[in-house]
Structure formats: structure tokens, C-alpha cells
C-alpha positions as CSV (number, residue, x, y, z in Angstrom):
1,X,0.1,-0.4,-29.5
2,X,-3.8,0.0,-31.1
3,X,-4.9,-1.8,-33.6
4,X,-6.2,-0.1,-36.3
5,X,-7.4,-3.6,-38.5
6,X,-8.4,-6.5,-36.0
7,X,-9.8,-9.4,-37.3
8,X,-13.3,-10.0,-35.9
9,X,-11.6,-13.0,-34.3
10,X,-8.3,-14.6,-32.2
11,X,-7.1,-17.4,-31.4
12,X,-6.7,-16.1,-27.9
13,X,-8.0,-13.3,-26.2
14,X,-5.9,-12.6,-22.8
15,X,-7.7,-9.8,-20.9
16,X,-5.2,-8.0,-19.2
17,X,-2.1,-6.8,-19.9
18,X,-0.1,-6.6,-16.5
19,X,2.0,-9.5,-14.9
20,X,0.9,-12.6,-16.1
21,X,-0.7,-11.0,-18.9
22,X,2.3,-9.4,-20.6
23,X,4.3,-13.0,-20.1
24,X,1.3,-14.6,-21.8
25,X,1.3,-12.5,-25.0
26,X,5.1,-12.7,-25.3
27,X,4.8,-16.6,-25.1
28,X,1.6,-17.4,-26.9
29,X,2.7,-15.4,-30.1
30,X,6.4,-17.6,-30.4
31,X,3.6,-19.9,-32.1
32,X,3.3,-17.7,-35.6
33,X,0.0,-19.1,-36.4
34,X,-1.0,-18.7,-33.1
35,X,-3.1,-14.8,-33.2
36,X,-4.1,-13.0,-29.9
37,X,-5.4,-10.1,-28.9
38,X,-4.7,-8.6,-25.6
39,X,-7.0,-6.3,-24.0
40,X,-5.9,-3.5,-21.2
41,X,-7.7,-0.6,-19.8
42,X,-5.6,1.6,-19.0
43,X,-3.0,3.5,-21.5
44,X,0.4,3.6,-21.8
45,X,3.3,3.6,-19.1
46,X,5.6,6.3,-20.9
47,X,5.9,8.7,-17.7
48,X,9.2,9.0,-16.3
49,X,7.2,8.2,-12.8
50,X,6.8,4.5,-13.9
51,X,10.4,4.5,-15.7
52,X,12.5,6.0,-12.8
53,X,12.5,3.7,-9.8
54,X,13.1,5.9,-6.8
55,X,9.7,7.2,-8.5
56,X,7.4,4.4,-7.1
57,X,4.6,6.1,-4.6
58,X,4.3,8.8,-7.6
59,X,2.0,6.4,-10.2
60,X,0.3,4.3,-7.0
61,X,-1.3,7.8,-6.3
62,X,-1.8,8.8,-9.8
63,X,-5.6,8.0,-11.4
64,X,-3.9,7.4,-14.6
65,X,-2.2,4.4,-13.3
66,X,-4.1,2.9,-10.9
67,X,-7.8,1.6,-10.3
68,X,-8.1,3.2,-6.9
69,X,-10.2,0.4,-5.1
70,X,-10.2,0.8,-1.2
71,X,-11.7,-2.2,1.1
72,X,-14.2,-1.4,3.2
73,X,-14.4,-0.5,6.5
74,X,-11.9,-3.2,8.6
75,X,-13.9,-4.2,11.6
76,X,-10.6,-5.5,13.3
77,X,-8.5,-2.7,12.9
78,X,-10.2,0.3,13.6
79,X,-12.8,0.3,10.9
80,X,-10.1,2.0,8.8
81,X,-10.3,1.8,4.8
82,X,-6.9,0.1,2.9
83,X,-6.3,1.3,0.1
84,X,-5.5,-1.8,-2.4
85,X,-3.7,0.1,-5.2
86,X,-3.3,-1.9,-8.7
87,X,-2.0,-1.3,-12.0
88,X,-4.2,0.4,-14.8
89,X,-1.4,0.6,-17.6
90,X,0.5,-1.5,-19.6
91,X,2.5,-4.1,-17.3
92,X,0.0,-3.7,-14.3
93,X,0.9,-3.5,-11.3
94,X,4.5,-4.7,-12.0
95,X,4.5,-1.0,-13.7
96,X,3.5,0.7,-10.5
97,X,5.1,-2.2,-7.7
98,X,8.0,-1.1,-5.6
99,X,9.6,-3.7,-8.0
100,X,10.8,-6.2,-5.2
101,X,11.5,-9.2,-6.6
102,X,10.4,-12.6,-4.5
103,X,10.0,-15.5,-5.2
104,X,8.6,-16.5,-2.1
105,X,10.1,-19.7,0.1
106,X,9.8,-23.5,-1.5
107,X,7.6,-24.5,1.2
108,X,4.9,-22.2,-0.3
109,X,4.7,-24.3,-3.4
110,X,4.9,-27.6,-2.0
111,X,2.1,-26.2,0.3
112,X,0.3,-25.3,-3.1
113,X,0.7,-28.7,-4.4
114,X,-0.3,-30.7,-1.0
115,X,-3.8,-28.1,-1.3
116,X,-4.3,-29.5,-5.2
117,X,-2.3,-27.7,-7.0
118,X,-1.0,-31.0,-8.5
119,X,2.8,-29.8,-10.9
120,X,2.7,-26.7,-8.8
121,X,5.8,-27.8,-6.7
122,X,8.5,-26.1,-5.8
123,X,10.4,-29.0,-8.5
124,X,8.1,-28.1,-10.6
125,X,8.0,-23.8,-10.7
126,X,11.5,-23.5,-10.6
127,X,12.5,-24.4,-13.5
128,X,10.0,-21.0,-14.5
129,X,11.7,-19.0,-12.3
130,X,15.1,-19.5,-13.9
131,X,13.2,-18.7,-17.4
132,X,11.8,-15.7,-16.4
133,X,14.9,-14.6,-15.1
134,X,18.0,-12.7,-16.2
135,X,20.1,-12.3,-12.7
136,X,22.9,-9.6,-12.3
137,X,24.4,-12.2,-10.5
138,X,24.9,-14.9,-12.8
139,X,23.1,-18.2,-13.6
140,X,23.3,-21.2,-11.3
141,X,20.9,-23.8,-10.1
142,X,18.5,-21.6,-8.5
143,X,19.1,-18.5,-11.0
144,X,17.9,-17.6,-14.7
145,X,20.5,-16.3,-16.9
146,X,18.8,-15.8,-20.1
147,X,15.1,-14.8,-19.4
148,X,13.3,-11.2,-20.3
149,X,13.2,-10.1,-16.4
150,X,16.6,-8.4,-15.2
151,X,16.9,-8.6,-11.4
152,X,19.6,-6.8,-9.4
153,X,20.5,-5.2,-6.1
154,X,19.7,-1.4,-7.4
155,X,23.2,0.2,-6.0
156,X,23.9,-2.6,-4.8
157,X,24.0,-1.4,-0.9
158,X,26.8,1.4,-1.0
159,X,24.8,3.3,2.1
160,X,26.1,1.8,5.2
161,X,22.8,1.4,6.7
162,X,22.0,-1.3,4.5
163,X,24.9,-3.6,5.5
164,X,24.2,-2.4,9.2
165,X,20.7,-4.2,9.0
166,X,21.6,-7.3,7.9
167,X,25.3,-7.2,10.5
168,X,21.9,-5.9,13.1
169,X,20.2,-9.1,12.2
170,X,22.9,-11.5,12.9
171,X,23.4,-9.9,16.5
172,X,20.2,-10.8,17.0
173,X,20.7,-14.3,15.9
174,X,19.7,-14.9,13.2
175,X,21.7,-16.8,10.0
176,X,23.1,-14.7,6.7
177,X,22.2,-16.0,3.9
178,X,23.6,-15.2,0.6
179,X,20.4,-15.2,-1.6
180,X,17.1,-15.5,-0.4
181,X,15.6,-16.3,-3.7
182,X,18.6,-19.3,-3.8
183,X,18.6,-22.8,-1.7
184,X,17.4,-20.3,1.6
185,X,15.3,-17.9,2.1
186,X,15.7,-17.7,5.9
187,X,17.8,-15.1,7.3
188,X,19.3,-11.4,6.0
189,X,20.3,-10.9,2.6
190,X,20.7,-8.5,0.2
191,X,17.5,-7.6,-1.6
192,X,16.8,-8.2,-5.3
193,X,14.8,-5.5,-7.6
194,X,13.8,-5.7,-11.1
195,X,15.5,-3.3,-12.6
196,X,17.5,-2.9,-15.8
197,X,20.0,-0.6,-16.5
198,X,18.8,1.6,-14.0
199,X,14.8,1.4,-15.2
200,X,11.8,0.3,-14.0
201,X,11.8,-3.8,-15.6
202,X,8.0,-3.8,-15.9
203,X,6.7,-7.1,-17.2
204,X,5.7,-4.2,-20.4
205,X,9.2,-3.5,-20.7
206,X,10.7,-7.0,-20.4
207,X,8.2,-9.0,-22.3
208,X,5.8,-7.0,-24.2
209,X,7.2,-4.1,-25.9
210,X,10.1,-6.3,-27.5
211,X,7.4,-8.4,-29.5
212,X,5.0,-5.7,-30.2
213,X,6.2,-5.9,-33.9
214,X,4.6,-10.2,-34.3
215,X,1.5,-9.2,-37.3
216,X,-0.1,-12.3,-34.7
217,X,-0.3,-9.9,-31.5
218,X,-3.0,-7.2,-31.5
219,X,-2.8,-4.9,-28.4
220,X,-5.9,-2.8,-27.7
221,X,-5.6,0.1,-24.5
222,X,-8.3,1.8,-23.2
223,X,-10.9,-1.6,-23.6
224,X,-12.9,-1.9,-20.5
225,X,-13.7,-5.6,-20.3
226,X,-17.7,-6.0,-19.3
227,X,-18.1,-9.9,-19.2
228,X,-16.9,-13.3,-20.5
229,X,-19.2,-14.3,-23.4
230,X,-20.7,-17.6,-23.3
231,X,-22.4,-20.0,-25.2
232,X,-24.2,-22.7,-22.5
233,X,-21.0,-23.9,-20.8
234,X,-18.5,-22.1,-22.9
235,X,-16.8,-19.3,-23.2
236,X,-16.8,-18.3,-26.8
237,X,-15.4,-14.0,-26.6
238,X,-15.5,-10.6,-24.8
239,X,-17.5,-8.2,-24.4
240,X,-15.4,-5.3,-23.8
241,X,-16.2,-0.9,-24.3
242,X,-14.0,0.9,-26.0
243,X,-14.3,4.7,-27.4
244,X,-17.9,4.5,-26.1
245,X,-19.0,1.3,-28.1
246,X,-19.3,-1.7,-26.6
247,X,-17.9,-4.3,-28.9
248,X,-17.9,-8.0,-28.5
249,X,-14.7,-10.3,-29.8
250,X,-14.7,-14.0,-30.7
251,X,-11.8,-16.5,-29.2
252,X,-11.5,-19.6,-31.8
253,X,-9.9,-21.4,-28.9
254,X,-10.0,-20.1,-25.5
255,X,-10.3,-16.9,-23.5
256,X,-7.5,-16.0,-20.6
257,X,-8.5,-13.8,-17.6
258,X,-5.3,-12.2,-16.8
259,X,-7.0,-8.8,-14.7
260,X,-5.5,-10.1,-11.0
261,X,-6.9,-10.7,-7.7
262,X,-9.6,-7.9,-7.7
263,X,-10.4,-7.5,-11.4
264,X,-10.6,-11.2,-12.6
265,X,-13.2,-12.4,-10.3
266,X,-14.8,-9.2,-10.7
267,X,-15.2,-10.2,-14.4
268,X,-16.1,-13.9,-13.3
269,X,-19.1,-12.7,-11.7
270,X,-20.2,-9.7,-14.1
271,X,-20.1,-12.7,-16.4
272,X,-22.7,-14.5,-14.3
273,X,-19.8,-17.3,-12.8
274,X,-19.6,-17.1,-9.2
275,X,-21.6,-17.6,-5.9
276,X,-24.9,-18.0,-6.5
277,X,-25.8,-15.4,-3.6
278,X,-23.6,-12.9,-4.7
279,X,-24.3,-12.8,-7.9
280,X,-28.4,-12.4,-6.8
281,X,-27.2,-9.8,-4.9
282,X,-25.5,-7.8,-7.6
283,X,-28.9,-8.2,-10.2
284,X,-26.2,-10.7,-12.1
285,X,-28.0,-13.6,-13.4
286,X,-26.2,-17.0,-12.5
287,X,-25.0,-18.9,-15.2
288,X,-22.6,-21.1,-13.6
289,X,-22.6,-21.5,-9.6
290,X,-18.9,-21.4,-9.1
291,X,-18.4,-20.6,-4.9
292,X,-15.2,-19.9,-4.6
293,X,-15.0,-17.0,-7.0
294,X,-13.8,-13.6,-5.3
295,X,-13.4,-15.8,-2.2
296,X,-9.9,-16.5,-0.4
297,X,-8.8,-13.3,-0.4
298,X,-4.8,-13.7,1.1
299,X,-2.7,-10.8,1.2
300,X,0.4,-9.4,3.3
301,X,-0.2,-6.5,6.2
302,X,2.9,-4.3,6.5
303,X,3.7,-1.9,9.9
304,X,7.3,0.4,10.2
305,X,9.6,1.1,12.8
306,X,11.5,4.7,12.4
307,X,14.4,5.5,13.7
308,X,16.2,9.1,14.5
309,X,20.0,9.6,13.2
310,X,22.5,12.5,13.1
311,X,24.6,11.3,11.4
312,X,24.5,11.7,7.5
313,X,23.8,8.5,5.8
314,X,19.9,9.5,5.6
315,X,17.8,9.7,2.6
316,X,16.2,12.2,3.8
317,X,18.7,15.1,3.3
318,X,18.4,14.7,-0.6
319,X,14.4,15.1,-0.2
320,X,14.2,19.0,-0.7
321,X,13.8,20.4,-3.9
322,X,16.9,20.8,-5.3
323,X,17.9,16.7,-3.7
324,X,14.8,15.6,-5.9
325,X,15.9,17.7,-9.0
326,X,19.7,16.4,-8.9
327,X,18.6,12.9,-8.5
328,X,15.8,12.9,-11.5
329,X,18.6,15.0,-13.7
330,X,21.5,12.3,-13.2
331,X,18.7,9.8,-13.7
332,X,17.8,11.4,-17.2
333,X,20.9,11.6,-18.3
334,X,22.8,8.5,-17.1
335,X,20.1,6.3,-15.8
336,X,22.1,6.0,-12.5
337,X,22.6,7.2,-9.1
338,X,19.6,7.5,-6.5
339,X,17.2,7.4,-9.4
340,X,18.0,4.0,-10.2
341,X,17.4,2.0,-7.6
342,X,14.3,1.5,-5.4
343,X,16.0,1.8,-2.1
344,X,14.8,-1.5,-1.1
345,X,18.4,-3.5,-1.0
346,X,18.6,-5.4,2.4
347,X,15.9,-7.5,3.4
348,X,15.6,-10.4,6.3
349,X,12.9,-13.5,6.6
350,X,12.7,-14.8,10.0
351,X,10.1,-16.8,12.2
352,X,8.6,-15.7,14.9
353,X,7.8,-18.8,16.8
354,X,9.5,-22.2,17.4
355,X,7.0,-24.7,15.1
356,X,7.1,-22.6,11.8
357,X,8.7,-24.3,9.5
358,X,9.1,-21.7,7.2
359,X,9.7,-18.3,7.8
360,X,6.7,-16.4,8.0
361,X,8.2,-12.3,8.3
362,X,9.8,-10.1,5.6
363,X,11.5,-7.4,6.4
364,X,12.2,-4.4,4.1
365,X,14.9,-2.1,5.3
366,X,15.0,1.8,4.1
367,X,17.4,4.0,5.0
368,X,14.8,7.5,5.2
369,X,12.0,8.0,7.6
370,X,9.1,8.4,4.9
371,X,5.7,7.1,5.3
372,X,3.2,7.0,2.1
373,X,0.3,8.5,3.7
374,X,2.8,11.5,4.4
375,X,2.8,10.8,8.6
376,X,5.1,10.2,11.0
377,X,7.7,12.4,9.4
378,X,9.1,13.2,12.9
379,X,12.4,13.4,12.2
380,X,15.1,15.0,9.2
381,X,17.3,12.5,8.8
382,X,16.3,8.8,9.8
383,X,16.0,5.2,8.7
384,X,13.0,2.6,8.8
385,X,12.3,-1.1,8.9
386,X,8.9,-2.5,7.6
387,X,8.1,-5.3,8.5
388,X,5.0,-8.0,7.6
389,X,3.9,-11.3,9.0
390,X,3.1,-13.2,5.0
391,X,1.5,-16.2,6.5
392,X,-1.8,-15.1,7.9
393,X,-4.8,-17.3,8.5
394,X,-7.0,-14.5,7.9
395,X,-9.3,-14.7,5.0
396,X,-11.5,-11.8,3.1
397,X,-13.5,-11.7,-0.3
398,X,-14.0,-9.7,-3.4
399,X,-17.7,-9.6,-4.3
400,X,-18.9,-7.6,-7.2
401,X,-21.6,-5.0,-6.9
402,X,-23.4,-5.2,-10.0
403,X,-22.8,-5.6,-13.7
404,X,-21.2,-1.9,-14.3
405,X,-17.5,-3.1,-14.5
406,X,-16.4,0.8,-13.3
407,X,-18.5,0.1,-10.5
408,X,-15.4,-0.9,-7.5
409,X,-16.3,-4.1,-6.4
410,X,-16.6,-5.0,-2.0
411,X,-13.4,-5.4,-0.3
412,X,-12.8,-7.1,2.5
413,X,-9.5,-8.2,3.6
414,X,-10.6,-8.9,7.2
415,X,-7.0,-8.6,8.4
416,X,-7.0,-10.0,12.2
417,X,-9.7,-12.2,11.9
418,X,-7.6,-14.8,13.3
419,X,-5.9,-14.9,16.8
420,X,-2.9,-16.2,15.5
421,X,-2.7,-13.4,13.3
422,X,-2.7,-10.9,15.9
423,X,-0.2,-12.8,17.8
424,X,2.8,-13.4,15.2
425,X,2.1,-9.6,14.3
426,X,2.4,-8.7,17.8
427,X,5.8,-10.9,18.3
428,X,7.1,-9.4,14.8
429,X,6.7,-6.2,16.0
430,X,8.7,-7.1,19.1
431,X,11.3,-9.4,16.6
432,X,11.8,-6.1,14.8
433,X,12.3,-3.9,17.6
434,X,15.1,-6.1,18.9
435,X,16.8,-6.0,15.6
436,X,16.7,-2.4,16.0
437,X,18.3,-2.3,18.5
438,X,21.1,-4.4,18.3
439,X,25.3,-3.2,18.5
440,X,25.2,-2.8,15.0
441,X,22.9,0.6,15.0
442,X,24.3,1.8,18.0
443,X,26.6,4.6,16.1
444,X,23.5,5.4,14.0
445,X,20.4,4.9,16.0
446,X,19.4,8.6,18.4
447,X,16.0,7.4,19.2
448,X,13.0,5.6,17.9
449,X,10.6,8.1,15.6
450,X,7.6,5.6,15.7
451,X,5.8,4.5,17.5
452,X,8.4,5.3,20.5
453,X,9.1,4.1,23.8
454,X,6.6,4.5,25.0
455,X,4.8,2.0,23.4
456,X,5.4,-1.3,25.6
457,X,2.7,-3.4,27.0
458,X,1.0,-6.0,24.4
459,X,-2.2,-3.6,24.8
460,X,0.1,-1.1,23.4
461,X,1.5,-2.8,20.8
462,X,-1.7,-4.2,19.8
463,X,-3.4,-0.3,19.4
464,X,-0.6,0.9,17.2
465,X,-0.6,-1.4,15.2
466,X,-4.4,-1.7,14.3
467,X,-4.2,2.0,13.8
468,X,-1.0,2.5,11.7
469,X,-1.0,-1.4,9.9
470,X,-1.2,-1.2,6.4
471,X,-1.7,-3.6,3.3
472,X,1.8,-5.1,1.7
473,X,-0.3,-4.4,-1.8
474,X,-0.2,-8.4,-2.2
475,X,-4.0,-9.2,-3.0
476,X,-3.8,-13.0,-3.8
477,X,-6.0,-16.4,-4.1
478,X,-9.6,-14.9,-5.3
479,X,-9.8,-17.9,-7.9
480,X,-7.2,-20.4,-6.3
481,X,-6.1,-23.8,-8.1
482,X,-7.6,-26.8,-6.4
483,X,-8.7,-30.3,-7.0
484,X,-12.1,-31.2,-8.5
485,X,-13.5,-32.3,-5.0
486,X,-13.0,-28.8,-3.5
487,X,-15.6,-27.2,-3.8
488,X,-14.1,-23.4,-3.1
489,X,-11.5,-24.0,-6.2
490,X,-12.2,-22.0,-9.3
491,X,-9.6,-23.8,-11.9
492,X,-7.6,-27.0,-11.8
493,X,-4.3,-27.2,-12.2
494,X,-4.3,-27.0,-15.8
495,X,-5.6,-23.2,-15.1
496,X,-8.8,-24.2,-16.7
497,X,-12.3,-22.7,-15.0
498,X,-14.0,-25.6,-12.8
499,X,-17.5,-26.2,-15.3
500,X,-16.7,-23.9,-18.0
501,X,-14.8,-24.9,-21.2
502,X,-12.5,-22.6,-23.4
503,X,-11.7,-20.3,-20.0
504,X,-9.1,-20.1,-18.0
505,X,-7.4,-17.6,-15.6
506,X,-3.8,-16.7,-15.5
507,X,-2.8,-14.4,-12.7
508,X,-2.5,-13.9,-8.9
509,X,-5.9,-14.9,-7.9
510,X,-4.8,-18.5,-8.5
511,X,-2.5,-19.0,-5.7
512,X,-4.0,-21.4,-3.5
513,X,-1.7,-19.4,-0.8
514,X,0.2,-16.4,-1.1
515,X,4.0,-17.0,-1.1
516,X,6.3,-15.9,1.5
517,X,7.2,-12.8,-0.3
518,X,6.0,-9.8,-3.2
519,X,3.6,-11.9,-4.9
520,X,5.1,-10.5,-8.6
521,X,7.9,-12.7,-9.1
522,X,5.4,-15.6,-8.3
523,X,2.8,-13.8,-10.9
524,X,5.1,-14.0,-13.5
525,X,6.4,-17.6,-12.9
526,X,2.5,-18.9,-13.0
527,X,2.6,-17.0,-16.6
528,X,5.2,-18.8,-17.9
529,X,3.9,-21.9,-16.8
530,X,0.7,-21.7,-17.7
531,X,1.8,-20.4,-21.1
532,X,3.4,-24.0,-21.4
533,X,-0.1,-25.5,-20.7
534,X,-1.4,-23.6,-23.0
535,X,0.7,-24.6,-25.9
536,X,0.4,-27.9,-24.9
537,X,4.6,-28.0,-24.4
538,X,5.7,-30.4,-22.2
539,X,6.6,-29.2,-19.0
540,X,10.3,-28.0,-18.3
541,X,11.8,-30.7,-16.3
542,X,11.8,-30.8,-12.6
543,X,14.4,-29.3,-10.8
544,X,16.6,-31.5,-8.2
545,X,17.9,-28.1,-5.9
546,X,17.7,-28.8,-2.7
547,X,16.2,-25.5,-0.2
548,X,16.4,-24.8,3.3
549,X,14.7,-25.7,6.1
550,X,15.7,-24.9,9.9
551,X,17.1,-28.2,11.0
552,X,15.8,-27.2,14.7
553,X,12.7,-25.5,13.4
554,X,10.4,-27.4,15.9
555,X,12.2,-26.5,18.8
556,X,13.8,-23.1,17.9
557,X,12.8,-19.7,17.1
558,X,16.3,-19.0,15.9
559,X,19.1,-20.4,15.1
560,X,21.5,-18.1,17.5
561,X,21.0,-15.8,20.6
562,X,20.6,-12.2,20.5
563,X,23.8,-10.4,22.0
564,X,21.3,-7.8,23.4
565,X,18.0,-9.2,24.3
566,X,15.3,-6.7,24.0
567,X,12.0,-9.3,24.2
């Protein structure tokens, strides 16, 4: 993928090569006198770790693969440090993700366009969606039949426990839905994964690698981006290290941060464009005062509830040696079995008060007891439901420590900030236990692993959850879209850098509001998109599907009553 005889110039230079970044290059480069270098620094994603889904938590742990940042110390839950894993290889984090694919619910965009984003509808992004995708399912009004990313439902849900969660669900009253990422999101559903043929479907392997062969796309790993070259008010290059010489690149037209949530308004503000105190702070001098930058910061909290069984429908009893070598040897061969899925395939959304008019909890469902920080492992055989509340008010920031870009910037998520926050999480909690323990576990369920029954009162709840509550991995809205007159957005909705010509930013940081959902679906949609800005295309047009809203949602929590109550 190195260039070995770059020109000292692009067209384009798109610095980073995961999500967004990936789409970009693919899209950018259909233009064949269009040239663009793409800068990455991390290496290549040939491990089987990355390839072989069952795989996941191996490369989130691995140095090679991720940048390792941590927040710091979260006042409101215990002090504790999150880890906030990202990608470091070609494809990002979409080659390290649990590769959940969600597009999050239509009242997210629509939010996004009501906050500024003006185009950003949910009329508007579809139409992205669908040319993104390639769905095991088919193509329909709400589906992609033809696009690089293949999304399926791994094994598609041959353990019982899967089907038991979502029949578990509708005892407690809540609807079925056939697709989620359809006309409604609300309710429990199979779960969609992107995977091909039984392989990771990174956005390397679905848009990149087939186009590495254009003479107009120059790929260049292991380049550690140090700042955004400007000229006054314009962004004229990089400057980026590589081999242990810092080199600096010209873009003839413009320069695309695509580095995500944490690293592209690190770069922002190594570059001098960010708040004014912050970038004091740092020893940065300010070349543009841009507020918002590395402010926002939206991202999903995720707790699990673990359940005990006897009988033999667990992951678990294939997680000995000789389990793990049978799975990775039928995955070699065939690309099949347990190997090739990611063992995410039921899923739910739900609300958990009457007022929401979109759902604001995802469920995961997983039929092992497992944890990734290796605890709670009570139990041989077992099955576990993670759940999140998506919608929080809380906001936290990403503030660069100085101009060393291997320096890890400040973290803060500041999960439980808000109130509210606390209280839908303590309500999902109880949401999921009753779910739990609906008719449909009863011939699985011996007893609940974690946290147990013991755990009752609110002041209960409350402590186990700030003690065991971890990050979904969803970082979002560091350098969201807005209009001119607000004065925290970073780009308008053309993706173009409030103040500062020739740069724009491409990635997850631009959600005004992170979706309903795994933000990387909703990463790659913005890619395409903005790759039509770009090119100056005309958008795709509008799309007149229809989605689903709760017709009692003001009144109602759910649509049905639980046949065992456990609230």
C-alpha cells in the first residue's frame, strides 16, 4: 500500500484511513483526474484477529491496532478511567468494531437537521445508506443491494437463546419488528453485522483494498499526522512524520480530516484551530478561534446482565482450548461456523419512559457469560444482555495537551453529568431485568450471575452501575455540523471548517448527536455523502419511506403489558 514515487502534490489529501476515510478514497478516485493521497498511522490489518469475527476483543487490546487513549478520571462514576479504544490500522476502528451494523433511528437525523445540519435528514441520508449497502437480505426501500458494505445476521440465529430474547421481549410488551434498520427501529429484531462471507467487512476490505490498483490513489501507513498546514486562512497541506522525517505535503484543492472523534480535533488544535484557552493551555499558538473544537463529546455507556444456565446452549463450553482451536480451524478452512459471526444477532430498542419519541435503549443479546475486562466470569455456561441508554444529555470534551501528536489528548466523557441520565439508566437496568425474566427464559435461566438479587433498591442499582458501567466505544460530535450562527459548530453542512478555506472534516466528530445505535454504519453514510459534496455531484434524491413512530408515544412506555411484571 506505500508509495514508493509520490508526487510532491494531491489533489486531496484525506488524513485517515478508517471509516469515513476509506469511503472517501474509494469515491474521490472514480474521478481519474482526480489524485489523493491518503495518510494512516497505523499498518496493515492482515492478522487473522481483525479478519475472523468471533476475534473482536483480541485487536481492541492489541497496541498494534489501537491508539490506547483512556479518559480521565470520571468524577460521576467512581473516578474510574474508560478506556476509549480506536482503530490504528487500515479501516479504523471499523477494523477492530464488534462490526454491528446501525444505522441509528430516523428521528436522529431529522434531529440533526432541526440542530443545522441543513440536507442531513433522514430523506436526505438514506438514500446513502442504501449505497453503502449490499444486504443479505435483499434490496427494498430501506435496503442497499449493490453497495461495497455486506451486512448480514452472522449465523443467522441458529442458538435458541437468540430467538428466546427477542420471544422474552415480546412477553414483556414490547412490538417485533422485522428490521430495525427498515421503516422501525423500535422493538426486537434480528441483529445485522457486517460481515462477508464469513470475514470481518472492514470499510479496508469493502472500499479500499478493491481500488488500491487507481495510479490516482497514493496510500501511505505509518505517517503520523502533526498539523494542518496553513497559509492565513487556508489550509494549503500536511505536515505529517514518517520513517523519522517529518515531511510536509501540498493539497491543490482541499485537505479532509478523516482521524474520528478523538484524533481529528486533536489535529484541529495541534494545528492552532480550536478554543482559544485550550489551545494557550497546550503552548499551541491560535491561529483560528474555533470553540467548538474537541467540544460535544456524545457517546453510548453500556452495563450487562448475566445469567446462569445448565442447559447446553452456552458459548461458554466451546471457550477451552481445544473449543477455541476447532472454531479458528473450521474458520480457516471454510470461513464458517462460530468463527464467522460476531455473536451479536438479536438485538431490541425500546423506551424507557412514556414522552420519548424515539427509542432511546439498545440492547445487545449474547449467549456466553464473558466480560472484556475478564470479571464476572461466575458461571461455566451462561448468557448475557448488554444493555445502553444512546440518548444521553451528558456532554464531555477532547482537549489536546500540546503539539506532540503521540502525546494522548484529555478525555472526558463526563458520563452522568445529567440527572436524566442517571435516571433512564437506572430504569433500563430495571427494563432489562424484566426482560430477563420473562416465560421465555424460564427453561434456560438458573439464576442471575451479575449483579444478583441482591441488588434491588435504586441506591443499589445506582452503585453497580457506576462501578461496572462501561463506554459503548461510540465517541461522537467533537466537531459537529451546525449553522453559521452557532457558535460551538466546527463545519457547515457542506462539511467545510467554519473560517478556514480548503478544510473540511469527514468522520464521526460531525454528528451534531449521536444516532440511536453503533455510530459506524452512520460514519460511513456521512462518507458517502460528503464524498458527493466533494465532487460537487448533485445529491441522490430524497427518499419518500416512511419510519416509525409509537402512535401512543406520549402517553405510553410500551406498546403491550408485560405478562410477568418485574418493575
Amino acid at each position: 500500500m506505500n508509495s514508493t514515487n509520490s508526487p510532491e502534490d494531491f489533489d486531496y489529501i484525506i488524513v485517515g484511513a478508517g471509516s469515513a476515510g476509506c469511503v472517501l478514497a474509494n469515491r474521490l478516485t472514480e474521478d481519474p483526474g482526480t489524485s489523493v493521497l491518503l495518510l494512516e498511522y497505523g499498518g496493515k490489518d492482515d492478522s487473522i484477529f481483525v479478519q475472523m469475527p468471533t476475534a473482536l476483543s483480541i485487536p481492541m487490546s492489541m497496541p498494534r491496532f489501537n491508539w490506547g487513549f483512556w479518559s480521565e478520571a470520571e468524577p460521576n462514576i467512581n473516578d474510574r478511567l474508560i478506556d476509549v479504544s480506536r482503530g490504528k490500522t487500515i479501516g479504523g476502528s471499523s477494523s477492530i468494531n464488534g462490526m454491528i451494523y446501525v444505522r441509528g433511528n430516523a428521528c436522529d437525523l431529522d434531529q440533526w437537521e432541526e440542530l443545522g445540519a441543513q440536507g442531513w435528514g433522514y430523506r436526505n441520508c438514506l438514500p446513502y445508506y442504501k449505497k453503502a449497502e449490499n444486504c443479505a437480505y435483499g434490496e427494498d426501500e430501506y435496503r442497499g443491494g449493490e453497495g461495497p458494505l455486506h451486512t448480514c445476521n452472522g449465523n443467522g440465529m441458529k442458538n435458541p437463546l437468540y430467538r428466546a430474547f427477542i420471544k422474552a421481549g415480546g412477553e414483556a410488551g414490547y412490538g417485533i419488528t422485522d428490521d430495525y434498520n427498515g421503516y422501525r427501529q423500535e422493538g426486537m429484531c434480528r441483529m445485522d453485522m457486517t460481515v462477508k462471507n464469513g470475514v470481518r467487512c472492514s470499510t479496508a476490505n469493502a472500499y479500499l483494498k478493491p481500488v488500491l490498483h487507481r495510479s490516482n490513489l497514493t496510500v501511505l501507513m505509518h505517517a503520523l499526522t502533526k498539523k494542518v498546514v496553513l497559509e492565513g486562512k487556508k489550509a494549503i497541506g500536511v505536515e505529517f512524520e514518517r520513517d523519522g522525517k517529518t515531511q510536509m505535503i501540498k493539497a491543490n484543492r482541499e485537505v479532509i480530516l478523516s482521524a474520528g472523534s478523538i484524533g481529528s480535533p486533536q489535529i484541529m488544535q495541534m494545528s492552532g484551530i480550536g478554543p482559544s484557552q485550550v489551545l494557550k493551555d497546550a503552548g499551541i499558538e491560535v491561529a483560528h478561534e474555533l470553540p467548538g473544537v474537541g467540544e460535544n463529546l456524545n457517546d453510548h455507556l453500556e452495563s450487562v446482565i448475566q445469567y446462569e444456565t445448565e442447559l447446553p446452549v452456552s458459548l461458554n463450553r466451546h471457550m477451552g482450548p481445544f473449543g477455541k482451536f476447532l472454531i479458528g480451524a473450521r474458520w480457516y478452512l471454510f470461513k464458517s461456523g462460530l468463527g464467522a459471526t460476531n455473536h451479536f444477532e438479536s438485538t431490541g430498542f425500546i423506551r424507557t419512559r412514556a414522552g420519548l419519541k424515539w427509542p432511546n435503549v439498545q440492547f445487545h443479546f449474547l449467549p456466553a457469560v464473558v466480560r472484556y475486562d475478564g470479571k464476572g466470569n461466575a458461571g461455566p455456561q451462561g448468557y448475557q444482555i448488554h444493555f445502553g441508554v444512546n440518548k444521553l444529555k451528558s456532554r464531555g470534551w477532547v482537549h489536546a495537551r500540546s503539539r506532540d501528536p503521540l502525546q494522548k489528548p484529555e478525555i472526558v466523557l463526563n458520563h452522568f453529568q445529567d440527572q436524566q441520565d442517571i435516571d433512564d439508566y437506572r430504569m433500563a437496568f430495571r427494563l432489562t431485568r424484566e426482560i430477563g425474566m420473562q416465560p421465555a427464559f424460564d427453561e434456560f435461566r438458573k439464576r442471575e450471575i451479575d449483579p444478583g438479587e441482591h441488588v434491588q433498591t435504586d441506591d443499589e442499582v445506582d452503585a453497580w452501575v457506576r462501578e461496572n458501567v462501561e463506554t459503548a466505544y461510540h465517541p461522537t460530535c467533537t466537531c459537529k455540523i451546525g449553522e453559521e450562527s452557532d457558535p460551538m459548530a466546527v463545519v457547515d453542512p457542506k462539511c467545510k471548517v467554519m473560517g478556514i478555506e480548503s478544510l473540511r472534516i469527514v468522520d464521526s466528530s460531525i454528528f451534531p448527536t449521536v444516532p440511536n445505535g453503533n455510530t459506524n454504519a452512520a460514519s460511513i453514510m456521512v462518507g458517502e455523502k460528503a464524498a458527493d459534496i466533494i465532487r460537487g455531484k448533485d445529491p441522490l434524491p430524497p427518499s419518500a419511506a416512511k419510519a416509525y413512530v409509537a402512535p401512543d408515544w406520549e402517553t405510553k412506555q410500551r406498546e403491550g403489558i408485560a405478562v410477568r411484571p418485574c418493575l
